[in-house]
N, C-alpha and C positions, 0 to 999 in steps of 0.2 A: 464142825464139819466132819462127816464120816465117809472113810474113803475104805478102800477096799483091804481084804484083808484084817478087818475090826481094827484099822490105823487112824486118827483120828486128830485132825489138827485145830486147835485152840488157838482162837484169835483173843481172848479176854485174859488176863490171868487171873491164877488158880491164888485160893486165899492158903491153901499149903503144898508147897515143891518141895522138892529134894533138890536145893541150889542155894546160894549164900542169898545170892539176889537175883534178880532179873535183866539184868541188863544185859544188851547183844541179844542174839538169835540162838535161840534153846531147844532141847526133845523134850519132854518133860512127859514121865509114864509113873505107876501105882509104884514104882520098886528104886527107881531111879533118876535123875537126869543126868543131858547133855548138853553143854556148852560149847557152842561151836565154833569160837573164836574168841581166848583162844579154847582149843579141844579140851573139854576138863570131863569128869567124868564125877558123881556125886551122888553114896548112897547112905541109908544105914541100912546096917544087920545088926539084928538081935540089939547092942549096946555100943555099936561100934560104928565111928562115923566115917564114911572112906571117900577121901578127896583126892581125885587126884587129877592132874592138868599133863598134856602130851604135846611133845617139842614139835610143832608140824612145820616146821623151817627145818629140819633136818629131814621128817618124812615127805615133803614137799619136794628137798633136793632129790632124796635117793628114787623119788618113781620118776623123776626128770632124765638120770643116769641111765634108767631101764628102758626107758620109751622117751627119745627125743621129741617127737613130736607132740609131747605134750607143753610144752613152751607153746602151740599152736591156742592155747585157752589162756593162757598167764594176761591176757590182756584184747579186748575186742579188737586192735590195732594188728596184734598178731595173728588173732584167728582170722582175720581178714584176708592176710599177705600169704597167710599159711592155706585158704581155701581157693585164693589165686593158682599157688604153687602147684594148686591138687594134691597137696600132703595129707587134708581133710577134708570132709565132708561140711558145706557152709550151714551154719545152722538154721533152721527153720523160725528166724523172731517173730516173723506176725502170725505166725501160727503159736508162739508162744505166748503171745500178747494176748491175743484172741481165745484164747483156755486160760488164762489170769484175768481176763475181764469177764469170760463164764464165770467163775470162783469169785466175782465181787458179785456179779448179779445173781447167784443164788444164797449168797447172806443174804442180802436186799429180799429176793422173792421170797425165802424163808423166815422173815422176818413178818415179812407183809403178810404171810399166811397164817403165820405162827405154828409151824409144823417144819420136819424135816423135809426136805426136796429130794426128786432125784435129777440124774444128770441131764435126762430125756425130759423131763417138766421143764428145767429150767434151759435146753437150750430150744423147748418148743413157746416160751413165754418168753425166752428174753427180747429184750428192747432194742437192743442193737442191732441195727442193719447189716454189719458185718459176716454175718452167720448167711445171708443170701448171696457171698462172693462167690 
């Protein structure tokens, strides 16, 4: 799938990364990857292999320290109580449900075509009724 900015996200994997393995949710690009849980970071240059992994339970705490109200995402329970409070802004799910199920029916359409889609094909061909809300 190519999204904008030549950014390009890979549902299959790649027969060679820059990562031990595959496991968990990864960035994976020509020079590097990312592991995102935990943060690890994975390259080589020139002869040299550079691994390295970042403590996000301390960087977790300290943006906690700088901005309270981010405990308002630490858990759908909180962002809830916290969008009552009016501390946040509630977030938009079915709008984000609704552009995650465009993003499955255009593999599906791009598949069925056998061609790259764009955003306007697939949200003028999708199947879903939801798009006439």
């Amino acid at each position: 799938m190519r999204c904008a900015g030549n950014l390009t996200i890979d549902i299959v994997e790649a027969w060679a990364v820059h990562l031990n393995n595959l496991e968990g949710s990864s960035i994976l690009g020509s020079k590097g990857g990312i592991r995102l849980d935990p943060l690890s970071f994975h390259s080589t240059e020139e002869d040299l292999e550079a691994n390295t992994t970042f403590e996000s339970g301390s960087i977790d705490w300290r943006w906690h320290q700088l901005n309270p109200d981010l405990t308002a995402y630490d858990s759908p329970a909180h962002h809830w109580v916290a969008a009552l409070q009016g501390r946040v802004p509630l977030m938009p799910t079915a709008d984000i449900a609704l552009r995650t199920m465009l993003v499955s029916e255009g593999i599906y359409l791009s598949d069925r075509l056998g061609r790259e889609v764009t955003r306007e094909e697939i949200e003028s061909k999708a199947e879903s009724k939801a798009l006439d809300l």
